[in-house]
KEFI-800289 format. One line per 4 residues: number of its first residue (from 0); for each residue x, y, z of N, C-alpha, C. Coordinates in steps of 0.02 Angstrom, whole numbers, plus 32768, in hexadecimal, padded with zeros to 4 digits. Example, Ala and Ser with C-alpha at 12.3 -4.5 7.8 and 13.67 -1.06 7.14 Angstrom:
<recs>
0> 8294/7EE4/8186/8267/7F1F/8186/8294/7F5B/8186 | 8282/7F90/8162/82AC/7FCB/8165/8285/8002/818A .
</recs>
This chain:
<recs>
0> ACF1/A45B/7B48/AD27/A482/7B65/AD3F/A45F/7BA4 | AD7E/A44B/7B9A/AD8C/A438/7BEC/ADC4/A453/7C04 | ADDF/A464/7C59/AE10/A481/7C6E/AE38/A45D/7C84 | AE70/A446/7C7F/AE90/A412/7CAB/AEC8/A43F/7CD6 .
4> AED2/A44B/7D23/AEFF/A45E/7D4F/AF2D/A444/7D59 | AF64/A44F/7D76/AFA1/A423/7DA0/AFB1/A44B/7DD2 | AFB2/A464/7E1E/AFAC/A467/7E55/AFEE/A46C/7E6A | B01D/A4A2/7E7C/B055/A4A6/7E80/B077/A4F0/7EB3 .
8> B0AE/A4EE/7EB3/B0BC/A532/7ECC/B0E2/A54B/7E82 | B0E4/A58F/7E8E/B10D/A5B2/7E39/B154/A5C0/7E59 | B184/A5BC/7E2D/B1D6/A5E6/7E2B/B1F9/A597/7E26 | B23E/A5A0/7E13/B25B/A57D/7E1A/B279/A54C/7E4F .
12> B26D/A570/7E85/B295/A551/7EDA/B262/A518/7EF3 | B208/A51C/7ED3/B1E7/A4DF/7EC3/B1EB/A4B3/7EA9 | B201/A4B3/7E67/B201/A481/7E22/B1FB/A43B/7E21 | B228/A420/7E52/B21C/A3DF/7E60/B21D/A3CB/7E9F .
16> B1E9/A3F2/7EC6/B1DF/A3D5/7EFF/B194/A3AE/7F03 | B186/A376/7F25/B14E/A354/7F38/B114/A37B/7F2A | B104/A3C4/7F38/B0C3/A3D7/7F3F/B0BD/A3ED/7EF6 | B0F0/A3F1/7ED2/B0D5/A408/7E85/B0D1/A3C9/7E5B .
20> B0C6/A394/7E62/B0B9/A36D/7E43/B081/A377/7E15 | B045/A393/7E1F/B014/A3B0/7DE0/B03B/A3D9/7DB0 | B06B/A40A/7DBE/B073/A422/7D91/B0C5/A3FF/7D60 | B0D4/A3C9/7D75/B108/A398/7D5A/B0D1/A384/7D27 .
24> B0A8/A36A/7D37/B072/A343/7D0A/B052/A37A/7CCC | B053/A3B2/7CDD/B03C/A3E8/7C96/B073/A3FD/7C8F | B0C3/A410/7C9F/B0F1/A40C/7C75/B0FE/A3D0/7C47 | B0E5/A38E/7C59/B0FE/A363/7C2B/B0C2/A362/7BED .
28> B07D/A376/7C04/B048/A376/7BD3/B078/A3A8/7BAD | B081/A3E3/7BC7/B082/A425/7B7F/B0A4/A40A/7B63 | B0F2/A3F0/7B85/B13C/A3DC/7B43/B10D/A3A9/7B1D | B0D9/A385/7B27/B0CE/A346/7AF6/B0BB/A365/7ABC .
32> B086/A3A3/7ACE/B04B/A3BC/7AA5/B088/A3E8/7A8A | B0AD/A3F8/7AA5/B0DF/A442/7A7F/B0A9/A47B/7A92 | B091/A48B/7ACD/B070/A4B8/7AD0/B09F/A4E7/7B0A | B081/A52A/7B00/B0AA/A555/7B39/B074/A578/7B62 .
36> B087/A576/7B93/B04F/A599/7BC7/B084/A5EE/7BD0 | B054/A60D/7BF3/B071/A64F/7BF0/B035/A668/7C36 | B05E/A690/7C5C/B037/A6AC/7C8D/B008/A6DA/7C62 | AFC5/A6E8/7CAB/AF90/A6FA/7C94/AF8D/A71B/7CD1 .
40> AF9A/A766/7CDA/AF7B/A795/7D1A/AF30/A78B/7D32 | AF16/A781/7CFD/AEBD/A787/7D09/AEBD/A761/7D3C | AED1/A71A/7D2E/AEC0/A6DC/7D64/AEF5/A6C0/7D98 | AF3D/A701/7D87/AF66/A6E5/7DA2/AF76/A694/7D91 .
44> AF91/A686/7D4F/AFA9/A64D/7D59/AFB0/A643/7D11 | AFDA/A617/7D0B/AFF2/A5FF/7CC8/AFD1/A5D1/7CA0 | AFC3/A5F1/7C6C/AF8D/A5C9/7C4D/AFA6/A5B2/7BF8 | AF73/A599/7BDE/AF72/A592/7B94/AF35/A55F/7B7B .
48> AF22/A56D/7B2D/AEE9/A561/7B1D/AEEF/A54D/7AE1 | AED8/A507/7AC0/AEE8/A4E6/7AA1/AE9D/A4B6/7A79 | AEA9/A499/7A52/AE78/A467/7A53/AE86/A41B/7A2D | AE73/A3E6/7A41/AE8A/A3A1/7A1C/AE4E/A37D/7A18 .
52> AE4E/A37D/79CC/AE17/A351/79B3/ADCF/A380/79B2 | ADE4/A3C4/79A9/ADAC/A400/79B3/AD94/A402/79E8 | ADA4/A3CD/7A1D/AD84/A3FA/7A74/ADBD/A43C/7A85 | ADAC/A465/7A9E/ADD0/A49F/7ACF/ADE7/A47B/7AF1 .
56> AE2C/A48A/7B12/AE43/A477/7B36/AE64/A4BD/7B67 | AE5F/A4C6/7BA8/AE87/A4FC/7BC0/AEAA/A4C4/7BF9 | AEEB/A4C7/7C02/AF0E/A4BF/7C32/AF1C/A4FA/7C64 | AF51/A4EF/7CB8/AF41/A517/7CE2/AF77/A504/7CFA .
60> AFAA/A53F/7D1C/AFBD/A528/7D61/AFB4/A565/7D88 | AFA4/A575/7DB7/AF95/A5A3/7DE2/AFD2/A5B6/7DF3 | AFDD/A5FB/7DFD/B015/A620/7E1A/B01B/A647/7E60 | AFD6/A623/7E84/AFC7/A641/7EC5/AFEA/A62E/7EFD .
64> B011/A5E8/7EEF/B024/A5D5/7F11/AFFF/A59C/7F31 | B003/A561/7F4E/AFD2/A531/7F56/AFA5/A53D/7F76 | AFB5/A558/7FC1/AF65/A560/7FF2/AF35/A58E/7FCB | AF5D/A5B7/7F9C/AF14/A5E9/7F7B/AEFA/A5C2/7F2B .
68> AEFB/A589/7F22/AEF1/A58D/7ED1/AEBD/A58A/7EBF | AE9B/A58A/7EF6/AE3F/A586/7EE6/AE32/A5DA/7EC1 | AE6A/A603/7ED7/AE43/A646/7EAB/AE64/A650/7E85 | AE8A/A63F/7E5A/AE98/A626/7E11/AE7F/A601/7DF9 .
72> AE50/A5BE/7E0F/AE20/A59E/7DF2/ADD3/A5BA/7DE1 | ADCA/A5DE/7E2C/AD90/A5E7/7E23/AD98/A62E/7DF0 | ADA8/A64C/7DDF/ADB6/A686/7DA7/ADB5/A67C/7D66 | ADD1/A62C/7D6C/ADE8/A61F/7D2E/AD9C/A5FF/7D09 .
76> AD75/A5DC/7D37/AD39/A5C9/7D3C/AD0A/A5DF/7D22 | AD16/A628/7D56/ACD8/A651/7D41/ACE1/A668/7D0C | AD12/A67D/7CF0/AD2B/A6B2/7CBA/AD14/A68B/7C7A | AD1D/A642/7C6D/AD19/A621/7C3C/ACC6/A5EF/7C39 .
80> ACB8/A5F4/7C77/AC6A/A5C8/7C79/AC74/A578/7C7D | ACB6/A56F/7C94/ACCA/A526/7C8C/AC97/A4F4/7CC0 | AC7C/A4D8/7CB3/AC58/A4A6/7CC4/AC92/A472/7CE9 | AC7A/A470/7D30/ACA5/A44D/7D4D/ACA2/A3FF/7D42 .
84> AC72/A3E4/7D28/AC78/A3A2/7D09/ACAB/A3A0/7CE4 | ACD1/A3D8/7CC8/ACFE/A3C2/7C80/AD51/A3F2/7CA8 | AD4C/A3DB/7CE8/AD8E/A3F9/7D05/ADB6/A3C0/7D1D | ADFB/A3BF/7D16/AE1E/A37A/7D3C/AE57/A3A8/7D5C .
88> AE5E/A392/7D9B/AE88/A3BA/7DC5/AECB/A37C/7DDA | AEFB/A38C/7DDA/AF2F/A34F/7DD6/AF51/A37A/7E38 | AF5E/A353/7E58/AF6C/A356/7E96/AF98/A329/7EB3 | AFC8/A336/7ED6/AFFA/A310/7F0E/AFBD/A2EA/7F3F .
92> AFDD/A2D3/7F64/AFBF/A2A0/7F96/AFEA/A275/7FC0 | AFED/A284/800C/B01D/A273/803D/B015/A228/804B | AFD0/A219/803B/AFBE/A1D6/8050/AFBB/A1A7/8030 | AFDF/A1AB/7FE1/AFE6/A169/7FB1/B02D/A176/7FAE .
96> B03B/A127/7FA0/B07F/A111/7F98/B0AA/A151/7F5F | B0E6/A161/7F54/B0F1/A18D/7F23/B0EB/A155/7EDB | B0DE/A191/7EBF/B0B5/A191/7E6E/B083/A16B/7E58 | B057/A154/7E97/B01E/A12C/7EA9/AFE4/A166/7E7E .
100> AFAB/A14C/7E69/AF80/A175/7E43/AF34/A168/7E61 | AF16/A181/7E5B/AECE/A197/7E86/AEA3/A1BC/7E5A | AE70/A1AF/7E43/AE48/A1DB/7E1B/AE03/A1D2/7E37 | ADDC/A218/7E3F/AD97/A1F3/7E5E/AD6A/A249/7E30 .
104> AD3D/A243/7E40/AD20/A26D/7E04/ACFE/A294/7E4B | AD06/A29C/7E86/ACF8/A2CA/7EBE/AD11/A2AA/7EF8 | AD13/A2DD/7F26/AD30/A2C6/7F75/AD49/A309/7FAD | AD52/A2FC/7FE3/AD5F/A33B/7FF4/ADAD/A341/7FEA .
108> ADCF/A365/800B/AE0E/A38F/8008/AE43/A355/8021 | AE2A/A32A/8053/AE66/A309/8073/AE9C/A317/80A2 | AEAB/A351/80AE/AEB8/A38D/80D6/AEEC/A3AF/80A6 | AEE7/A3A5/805E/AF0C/A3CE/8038/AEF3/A410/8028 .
112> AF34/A452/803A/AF0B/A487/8042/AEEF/A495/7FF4 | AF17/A486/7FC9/AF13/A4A4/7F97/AEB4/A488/7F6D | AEB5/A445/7F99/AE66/A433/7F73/AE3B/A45C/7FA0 | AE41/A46A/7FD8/AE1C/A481/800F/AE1A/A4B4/7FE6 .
116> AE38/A4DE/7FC8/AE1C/A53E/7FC0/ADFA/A524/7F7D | AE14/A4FE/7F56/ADF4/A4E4/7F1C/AD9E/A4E1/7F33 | ADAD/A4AA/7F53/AD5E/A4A4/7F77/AD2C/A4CE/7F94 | AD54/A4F8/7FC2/AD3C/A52D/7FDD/AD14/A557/7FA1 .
120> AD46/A56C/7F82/AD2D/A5AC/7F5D/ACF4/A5A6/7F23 | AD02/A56A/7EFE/ACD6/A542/7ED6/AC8D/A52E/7EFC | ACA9/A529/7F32/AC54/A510/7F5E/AC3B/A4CE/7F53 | AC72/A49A/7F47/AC3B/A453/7F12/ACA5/A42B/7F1C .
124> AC8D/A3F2/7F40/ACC9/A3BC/7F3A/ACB7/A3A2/7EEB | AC98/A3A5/7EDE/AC76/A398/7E8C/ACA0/A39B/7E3E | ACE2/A390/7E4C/AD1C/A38B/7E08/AD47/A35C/7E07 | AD54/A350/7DD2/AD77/A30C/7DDA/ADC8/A335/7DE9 .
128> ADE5/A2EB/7E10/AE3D/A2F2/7E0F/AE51/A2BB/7E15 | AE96/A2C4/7E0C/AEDB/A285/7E11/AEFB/A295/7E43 | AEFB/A278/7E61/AF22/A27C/7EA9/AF5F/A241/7E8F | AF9A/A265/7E8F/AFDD/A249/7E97/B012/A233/7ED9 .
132> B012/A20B/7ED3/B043/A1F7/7F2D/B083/A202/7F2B | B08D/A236/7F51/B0D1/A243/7F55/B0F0/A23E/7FA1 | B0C1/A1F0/7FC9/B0E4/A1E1/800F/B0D2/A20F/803C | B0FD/A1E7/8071/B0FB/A22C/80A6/B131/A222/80E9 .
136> B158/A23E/80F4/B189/A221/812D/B166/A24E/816A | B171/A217/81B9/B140/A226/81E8/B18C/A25F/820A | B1B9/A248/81F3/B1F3/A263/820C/B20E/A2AD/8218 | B1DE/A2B7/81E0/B1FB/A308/81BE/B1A6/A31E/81BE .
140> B1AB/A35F/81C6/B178/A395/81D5/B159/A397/818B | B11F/A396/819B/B0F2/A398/8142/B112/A3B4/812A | B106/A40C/8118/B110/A433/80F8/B14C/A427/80F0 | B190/A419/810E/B1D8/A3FD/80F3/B1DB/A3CF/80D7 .
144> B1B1/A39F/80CC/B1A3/A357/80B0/B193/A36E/8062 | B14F/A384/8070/B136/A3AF/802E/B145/A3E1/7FF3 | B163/A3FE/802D/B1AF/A43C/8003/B1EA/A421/7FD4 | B1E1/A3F0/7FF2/B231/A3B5/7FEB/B246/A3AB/7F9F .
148> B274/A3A5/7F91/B287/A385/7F4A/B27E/A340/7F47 | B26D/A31D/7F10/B25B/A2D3/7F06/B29A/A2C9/7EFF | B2B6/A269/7F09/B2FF/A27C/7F03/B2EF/A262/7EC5 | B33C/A239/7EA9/B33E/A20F/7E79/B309/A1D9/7E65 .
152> B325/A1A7/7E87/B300/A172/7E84/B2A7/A185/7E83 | B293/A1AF/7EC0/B23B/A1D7/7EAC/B232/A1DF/7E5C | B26A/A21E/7E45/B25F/A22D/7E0C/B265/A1FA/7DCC | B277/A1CA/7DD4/B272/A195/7DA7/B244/A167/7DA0 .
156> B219/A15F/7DDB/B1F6/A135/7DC7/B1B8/A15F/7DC9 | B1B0/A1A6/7DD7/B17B/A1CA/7DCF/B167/A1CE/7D65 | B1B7/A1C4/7D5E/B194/A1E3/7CFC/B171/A1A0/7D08 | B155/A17B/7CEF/B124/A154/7CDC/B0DB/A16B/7CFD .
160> B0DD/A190/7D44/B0A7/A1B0/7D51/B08D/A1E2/7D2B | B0BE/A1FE/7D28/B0BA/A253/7CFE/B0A7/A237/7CBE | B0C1/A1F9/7C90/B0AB/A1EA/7C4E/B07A/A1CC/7C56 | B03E/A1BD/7C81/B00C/A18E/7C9A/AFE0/A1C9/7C9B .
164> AFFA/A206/7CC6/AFBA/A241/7CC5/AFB5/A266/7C95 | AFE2/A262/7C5A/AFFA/A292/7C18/AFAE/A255/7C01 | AFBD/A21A/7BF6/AF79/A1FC/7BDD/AF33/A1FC/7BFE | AF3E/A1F9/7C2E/AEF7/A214/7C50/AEDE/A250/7C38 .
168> AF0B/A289/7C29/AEE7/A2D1/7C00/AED7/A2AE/7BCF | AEFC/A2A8/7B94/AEF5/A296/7B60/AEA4/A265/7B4F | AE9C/A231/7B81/AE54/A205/7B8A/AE32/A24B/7BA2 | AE3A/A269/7BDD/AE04/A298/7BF5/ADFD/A2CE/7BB5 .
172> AE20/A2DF/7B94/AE09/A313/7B5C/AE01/A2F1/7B1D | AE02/A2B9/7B18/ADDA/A2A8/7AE6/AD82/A279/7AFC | AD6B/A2A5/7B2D/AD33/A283/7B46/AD25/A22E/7B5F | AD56/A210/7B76/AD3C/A1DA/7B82/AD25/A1E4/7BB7 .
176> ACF9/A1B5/7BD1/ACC4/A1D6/7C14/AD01/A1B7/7C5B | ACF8/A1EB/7C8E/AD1E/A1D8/7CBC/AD38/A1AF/7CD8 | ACE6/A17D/7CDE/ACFB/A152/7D0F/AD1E/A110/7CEB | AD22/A10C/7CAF/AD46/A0EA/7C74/AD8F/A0F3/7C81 .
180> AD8E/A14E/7C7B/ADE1/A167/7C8F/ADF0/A145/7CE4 | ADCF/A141/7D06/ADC7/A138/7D59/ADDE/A0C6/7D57 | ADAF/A0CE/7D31/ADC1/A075/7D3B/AE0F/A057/7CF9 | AE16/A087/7CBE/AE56/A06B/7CA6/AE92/A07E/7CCE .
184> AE9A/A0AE/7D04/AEC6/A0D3/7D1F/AED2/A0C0/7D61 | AE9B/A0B7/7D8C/AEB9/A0A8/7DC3/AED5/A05D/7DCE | AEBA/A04A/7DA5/AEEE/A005/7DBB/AF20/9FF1/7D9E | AF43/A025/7D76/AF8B/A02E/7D50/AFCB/A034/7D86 .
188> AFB0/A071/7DBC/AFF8/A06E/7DEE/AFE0/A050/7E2C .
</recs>
């Protein structure tokens, strides 16, 4: 059984701004798979449940909004018994180049809130993620930076990221062992 997240804010006035970049990366998984996610009150958050090659597969995006998604994870966690060895959390990141890729199988938060409640609430830096670079201008105030729409040119050279982490699920749910996924991947972007 494994869960894979994407880390985002919900509604439309988000969609393509910098901090939803996890959940760019499981919109492009579902259109591949043709799968549909559908909110889920229980856990607050949009989910769907699938399987390839007979593993389970549940995907995630939290609807808490970013600083809270640790309690849509951790719900989703408990509710299902998911073994956090078999979780991949896909995440923005201020401090890699944009559509720069990062995979490490634990670490702390980085001062991202959204891993911080992750972390927090879970109790254990102990899950793997993809940290995606989406820059950072010293110019403009985080949270306006972060909020921001990617422009053009971002959004173009990000699809090859987004089709880079669509295969990273695809390797991570068909069991290849991480650090396999960790050494064919990071030295791609």
């Amino acid at each position: 059984m494994k869960l894979i997240i994407g880390l985002g804010n919900p509604g439309s006035k988000y969609q393509k701004t910098r901090h939803n970049i996890g959940f760019m990366v499981i919109d492009d998984f579902i259109k591949k798979h043709q799968i549909s996610l559908k909110f889920d009150a229980k856990f607050n958050a949009e989910t769907a449940q699938f399987s390839i090659n007979g593993e389970k597969v549940y995907v995630m995006k939290p609807s808490t909004y970013m600083n809270l998604s640790g309690e849509a994870v951790l719900k989703f966690v408990n509710y299902y018994q998911i073994d956090l060895e078999n979780m991949l959390v896909f995440v923005d990141d201020i401090n890699l180049p944009t559509g720069k890729l990062r995979l490490r199988e634990t670490g702390g938060h980085g001062g991202h809130n959204g891993l911080r409640n992750i972390i927090g609430l879970l109790k254990t830096e102990d899950f793997k993620r993809v940290r995606i670079g989406i820059d950072n201008n010293p110019m403009m105030a985080l949270d306006s930076y972060v909020l921001g729409q990617f422009n053009e040119t971002e959004l173009a050279s990000l699809g090859k990221t987004i089709e880079i982490s669509t295969k990273i699920i695809e390797d991570f749910v068909n069991c290849m062992p991480y650090k396999d996924i960790m050494t064919k991947y990071n030295t791609q972007t």
